[in-house]
C-alpha positions in Angstrom: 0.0 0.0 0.0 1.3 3.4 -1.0 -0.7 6.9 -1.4 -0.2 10.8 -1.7 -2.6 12.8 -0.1 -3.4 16.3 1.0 -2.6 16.6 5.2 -5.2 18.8 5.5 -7.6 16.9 4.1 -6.0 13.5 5.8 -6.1 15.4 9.6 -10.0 16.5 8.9 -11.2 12.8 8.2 -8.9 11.1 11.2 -9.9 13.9 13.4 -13.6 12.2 12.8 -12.6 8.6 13.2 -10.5 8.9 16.0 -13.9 9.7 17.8 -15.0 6.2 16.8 -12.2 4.4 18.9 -11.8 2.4 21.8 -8.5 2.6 23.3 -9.6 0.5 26.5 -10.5 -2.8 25.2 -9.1 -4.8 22.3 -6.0 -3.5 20.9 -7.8 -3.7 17.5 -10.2 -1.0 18.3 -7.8 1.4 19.1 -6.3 1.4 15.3 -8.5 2.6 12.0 -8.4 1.0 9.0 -6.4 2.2 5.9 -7.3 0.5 1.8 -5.8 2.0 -0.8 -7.7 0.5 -4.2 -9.3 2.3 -7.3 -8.0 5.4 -7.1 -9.3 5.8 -3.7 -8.4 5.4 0.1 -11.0 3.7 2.7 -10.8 4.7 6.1 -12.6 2.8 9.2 -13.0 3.1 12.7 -15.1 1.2 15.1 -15.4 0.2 18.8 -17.9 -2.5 18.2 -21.0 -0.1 18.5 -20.4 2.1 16.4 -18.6 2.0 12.9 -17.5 4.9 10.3 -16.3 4.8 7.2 -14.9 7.4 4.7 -13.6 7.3 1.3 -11.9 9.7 -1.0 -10.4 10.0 -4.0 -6.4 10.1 -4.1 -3.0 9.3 -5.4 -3.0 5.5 -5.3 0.7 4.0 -6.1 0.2 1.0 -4.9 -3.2 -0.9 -4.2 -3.1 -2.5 0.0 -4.4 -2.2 3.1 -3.0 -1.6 6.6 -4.1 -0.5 9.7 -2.5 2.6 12.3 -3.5 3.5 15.8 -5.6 6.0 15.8 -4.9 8.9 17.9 -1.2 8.9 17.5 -1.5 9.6 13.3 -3.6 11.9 13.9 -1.0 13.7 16.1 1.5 12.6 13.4 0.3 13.9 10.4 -1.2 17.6 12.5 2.6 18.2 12.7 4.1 17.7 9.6 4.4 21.1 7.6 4.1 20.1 4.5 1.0 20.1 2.4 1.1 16.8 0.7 1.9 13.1 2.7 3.1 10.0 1.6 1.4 6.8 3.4 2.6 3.5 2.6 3.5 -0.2 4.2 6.7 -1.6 5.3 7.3 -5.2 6.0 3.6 -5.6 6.5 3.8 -4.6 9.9 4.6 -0.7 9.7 2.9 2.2 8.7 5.0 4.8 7.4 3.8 8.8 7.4 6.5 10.4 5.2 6.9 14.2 3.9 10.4 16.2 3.2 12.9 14.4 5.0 10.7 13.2 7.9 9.8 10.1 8.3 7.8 8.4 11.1 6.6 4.4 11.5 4.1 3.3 13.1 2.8 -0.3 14.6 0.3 -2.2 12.3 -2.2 -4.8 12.8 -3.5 -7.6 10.2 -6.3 -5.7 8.3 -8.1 -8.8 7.5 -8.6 -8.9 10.9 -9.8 -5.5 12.0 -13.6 -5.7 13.0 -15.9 -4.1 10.2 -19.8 -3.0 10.7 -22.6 -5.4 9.3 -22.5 -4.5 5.1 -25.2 -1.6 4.2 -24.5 -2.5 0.1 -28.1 -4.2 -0.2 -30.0 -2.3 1.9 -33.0 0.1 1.1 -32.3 4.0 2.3 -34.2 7.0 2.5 -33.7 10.0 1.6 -33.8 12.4 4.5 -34.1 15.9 5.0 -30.2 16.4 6.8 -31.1 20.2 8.3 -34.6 19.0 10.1 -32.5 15.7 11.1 -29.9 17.4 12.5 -31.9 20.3 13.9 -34.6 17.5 15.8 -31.6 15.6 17.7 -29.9 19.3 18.2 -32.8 20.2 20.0 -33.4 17.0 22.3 -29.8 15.1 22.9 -28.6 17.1 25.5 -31.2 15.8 27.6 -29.7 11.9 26.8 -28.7 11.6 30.3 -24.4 10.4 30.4 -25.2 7.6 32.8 -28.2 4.9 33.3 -30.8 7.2 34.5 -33.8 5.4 37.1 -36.0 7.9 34.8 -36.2 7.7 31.1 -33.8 6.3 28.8 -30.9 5.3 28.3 -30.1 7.3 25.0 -32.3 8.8 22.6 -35.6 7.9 21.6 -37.4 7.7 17.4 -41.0 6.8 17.3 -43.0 7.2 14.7 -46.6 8.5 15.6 -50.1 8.8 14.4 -49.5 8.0 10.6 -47.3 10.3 9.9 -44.9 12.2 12.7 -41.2 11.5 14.1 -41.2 12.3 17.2 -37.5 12.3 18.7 -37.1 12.3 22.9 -34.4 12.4 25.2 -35.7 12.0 28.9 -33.8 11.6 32.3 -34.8 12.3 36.1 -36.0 15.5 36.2 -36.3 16.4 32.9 -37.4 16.2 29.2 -36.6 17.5 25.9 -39.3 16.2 22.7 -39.3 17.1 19.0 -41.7 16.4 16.7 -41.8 16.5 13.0 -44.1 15.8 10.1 -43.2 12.6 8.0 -43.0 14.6 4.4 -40.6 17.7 6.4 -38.2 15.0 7.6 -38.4 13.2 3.9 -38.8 9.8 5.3 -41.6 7.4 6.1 -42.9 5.0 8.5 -40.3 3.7 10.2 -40.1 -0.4 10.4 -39.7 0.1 14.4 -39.2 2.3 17.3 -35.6 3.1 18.2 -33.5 4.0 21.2 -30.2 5.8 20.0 -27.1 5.3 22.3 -26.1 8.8 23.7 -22.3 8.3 21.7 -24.3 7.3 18.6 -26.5 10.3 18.7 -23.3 12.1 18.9 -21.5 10.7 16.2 -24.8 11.5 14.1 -24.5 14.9 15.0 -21.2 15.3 13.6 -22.2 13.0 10.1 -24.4 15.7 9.9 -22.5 18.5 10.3 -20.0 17.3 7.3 -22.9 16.2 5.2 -25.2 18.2 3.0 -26.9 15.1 1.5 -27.4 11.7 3.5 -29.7 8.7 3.6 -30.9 6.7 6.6 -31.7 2.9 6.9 -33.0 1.4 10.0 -33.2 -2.6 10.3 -32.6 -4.9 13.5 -28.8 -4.7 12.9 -28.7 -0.7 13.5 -29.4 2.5 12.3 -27.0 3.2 9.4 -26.2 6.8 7.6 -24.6 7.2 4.3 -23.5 10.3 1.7 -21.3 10.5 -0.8 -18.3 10.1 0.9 -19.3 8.4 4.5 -20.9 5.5 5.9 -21.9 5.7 9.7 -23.4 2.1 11.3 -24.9 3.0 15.1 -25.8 -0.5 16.9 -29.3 0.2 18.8 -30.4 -0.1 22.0 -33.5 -2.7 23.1 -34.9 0.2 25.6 -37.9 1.8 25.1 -40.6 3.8 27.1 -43.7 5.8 25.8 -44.5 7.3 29.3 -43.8 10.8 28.0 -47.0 12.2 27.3 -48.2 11.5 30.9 -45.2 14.6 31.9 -46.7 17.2 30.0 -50.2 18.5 29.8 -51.2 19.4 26.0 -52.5 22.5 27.4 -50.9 24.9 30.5 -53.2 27.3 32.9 -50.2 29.9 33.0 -47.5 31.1 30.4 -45.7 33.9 29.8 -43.1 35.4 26.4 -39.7 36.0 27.7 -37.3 37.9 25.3 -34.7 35.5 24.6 -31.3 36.9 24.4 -31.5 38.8 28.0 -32.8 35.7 29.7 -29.8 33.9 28.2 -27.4 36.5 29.3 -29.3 36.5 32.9 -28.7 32.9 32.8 -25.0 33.2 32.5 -24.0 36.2 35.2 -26.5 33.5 37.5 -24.9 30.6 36.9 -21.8 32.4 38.8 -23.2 32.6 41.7 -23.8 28.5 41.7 -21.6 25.3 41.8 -21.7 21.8 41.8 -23.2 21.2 45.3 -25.6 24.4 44.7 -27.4 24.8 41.4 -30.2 26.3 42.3 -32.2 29.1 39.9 -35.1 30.6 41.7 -37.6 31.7 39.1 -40.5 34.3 40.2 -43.4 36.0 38.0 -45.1 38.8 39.3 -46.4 42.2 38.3 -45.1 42.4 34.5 -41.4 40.9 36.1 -39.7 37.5 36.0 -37.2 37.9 39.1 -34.3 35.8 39.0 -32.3 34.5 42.2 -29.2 32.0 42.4 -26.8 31.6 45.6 -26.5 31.3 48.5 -24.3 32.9 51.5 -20.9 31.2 51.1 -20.9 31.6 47.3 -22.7 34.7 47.0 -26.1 35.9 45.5 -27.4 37.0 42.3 -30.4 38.6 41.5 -31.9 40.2 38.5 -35.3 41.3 36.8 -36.4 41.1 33.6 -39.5 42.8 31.8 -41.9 40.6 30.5 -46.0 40.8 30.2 -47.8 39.0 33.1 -50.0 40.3 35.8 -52.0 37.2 36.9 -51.4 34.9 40.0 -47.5 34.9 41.0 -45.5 31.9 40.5 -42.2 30.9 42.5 -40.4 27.9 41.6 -36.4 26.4 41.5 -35.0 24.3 38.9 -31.1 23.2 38.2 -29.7 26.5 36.4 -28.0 24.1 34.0 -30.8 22.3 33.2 -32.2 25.6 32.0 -29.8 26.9 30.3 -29.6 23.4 28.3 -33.6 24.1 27.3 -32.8 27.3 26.3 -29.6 27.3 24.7 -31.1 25.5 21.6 -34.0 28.3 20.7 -32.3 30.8 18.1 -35.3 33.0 18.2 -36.2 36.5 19.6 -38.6 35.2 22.3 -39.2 32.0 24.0 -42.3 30.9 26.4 -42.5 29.5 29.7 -45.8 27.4 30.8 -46.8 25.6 33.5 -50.0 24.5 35.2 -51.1 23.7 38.8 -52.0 20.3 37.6 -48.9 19.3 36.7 -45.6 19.8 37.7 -42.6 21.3 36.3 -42.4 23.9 33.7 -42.4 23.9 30.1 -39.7 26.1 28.0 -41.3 26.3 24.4 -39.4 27.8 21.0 -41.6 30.6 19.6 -39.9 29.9 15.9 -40.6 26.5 16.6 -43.3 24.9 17.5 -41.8 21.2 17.3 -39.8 21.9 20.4 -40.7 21.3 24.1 -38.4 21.2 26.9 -39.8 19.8 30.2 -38.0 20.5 33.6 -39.4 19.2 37.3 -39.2 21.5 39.9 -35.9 21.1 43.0 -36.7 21.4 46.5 -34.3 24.0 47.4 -32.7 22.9 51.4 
């Protein structure tokens, strides 16, 4: 195996497989996978539940295939001045990175060993619309909760809905994040089954996405699979579902309220100084055409501020986690956002005026 390729280029693509890796397991998983043939050069990385794939065109001098640990050509080829690389085999069992006169080696594995994702070639995709994808999992992953949660799921949930809506949720303890989006908007159909995405998965979706204009989804018992033009992305699924959901949040609230947007963000931010890990408390209170915002305590200091906004009916008082809200909040991109909440339920709902596929649920702390 022997190729010429731009390091530019070469750096961007490893920079998204090295993501891929597992460096705590099998030895194997901490390499990617390097085929030169055709005029092109494959590149693969996987850690058993999750696989990507990219291919481009290059200077192929001689047809092979080798694998490299990840991380450490990646910091290899970042370093190298030079525009233009040289990548070939040596003895079978090296990897060499070459440019001017430096020249580095690096360990190699048996390629025909290296683990590869369940083959995609002869399976039926859709279409799909990549800015509502990416905007729907945008919108609800960073409520995917990092660890087992006792409440929700364990990464992000796909349903399909009604006939013909994708609903996409990411739940945990004490709060909830939900998108939905009509079938023809998102450019797929029915899907053949609900789906619970692994948090890393969503992830690694996130960032096909983001280096995609045009992809194509596939969902069958073996994973959820993306493809373009120039990657292939394999996500193994998880057998966890729930559908409780709809019992959290009432279709219609007593009590909401427009807040402008961009000065409850930056309100958010000069009161998350006056909180830490052990106190992360946001007091919100609406009274007489005000929202007034508290965080702090006496140790750590306290912050308080008001902001204008139109409501003059009964006064509410209630304290979430200040991260939590600035999670629900971060994602709206538009001049005003509403907050609603009944006496039925509890909790309070953070709604995208822009967007009206968007919910964000958080419960209520008991402050001590």
């Amino acid at each position: 195996m022997k190729v010429r390729i731009e390091k530019n280029r070469l750096a961007r693509y490893l920079s998204l497989l090295q993501t891929v890796t597992e460096r705590k397991t099998l030895p194997y998983l901490s390499h990617i996978l390097l085929k030169a043939i055709d005029g092109k050069i494959y590149m693969a990385a996987t850690d058993l539940d999750i696989a990507l794939e990219v291919q481009d065109d290059v200077e192929v001098i001689d047809e092979g295939a080798m694998t490299a640990p990840a991380r450490r050509l990646l910091d290899v080829v970042k370093e190298f001045p030079e525009e233009e690389i040289e990548i070939k085999a040596k003895n079978g069992s090296f990897l060499c990175v070459t440019t001017g006169n430096a020249n580095f080696e690096l360990p190699s594995f048996d390629p025909e060993d290296f683990p590869l994702p369940p083959p995609s070639d002869d399976l039926e995709f859709q279409t799909c619309n990549r800015d509502v994808f990416r905007n729907a999992l945008r919108k609800t992953s960073y409520a995917v909760p990092s660890v087992e949660s006792p409440l929700g799921g364990p990464g992000l949930y796909w349903s399909f809905e009604g006939g013909n809506i994708h609903r996409f949720v990411g739940c945990e303890l004490n709060r909830l994040a939900s998108y939905m989006i009509v079938a023809d908007e998102l450019g797929m159909s029915q899907l053949p089954f609900n789906v619970m995405i692994p948090q890393k998965g969503v992830k690694e979706l996130l960032k096909f996405t983001d280096e995609n204009e045009y992809i194509e989804l596939c969902l069958t018992e073996l994973g959820l699979y993306a493809r373009s033009n120039k990657m292939r992305l394999w996500v193994k699924l998880l057998e966890d579902y729930f559908g409780f959901y709809d019992d959290l949040v009432l279709p219609k609230r007593s009590y909401g309220v427009n807040i402008p947007s961009q000065d409850f963000k930056r309100a958010l931010k000069r009161m998350a100084i006056f909180t830490d890990q052990t106190w992360k408390y946001l007091k919100m209170h609406f009274e007489d055409n005000s929202l007034f915002l508290e965080a702090g305590n006496p140790e750590i200091g306290m912050g308080r501020e008001k902001i204008n906004v139109e409501y003059d009916l009964k006064p509410y008082i209630a304290s979430f986690d200040l991260r939590y809200v600035m999670d629900a909040v971060g994602v709206i991109q538009g001049e005003w956002l509403r907050f609603e909440w009944d006496e039925e339920a509890p909790g309070g709902i953070f709604l995208d005026l822009e967007d009206e596929a968007y919910l964000a649920l958080i419960m209520p702390l008991v402050v001590p």
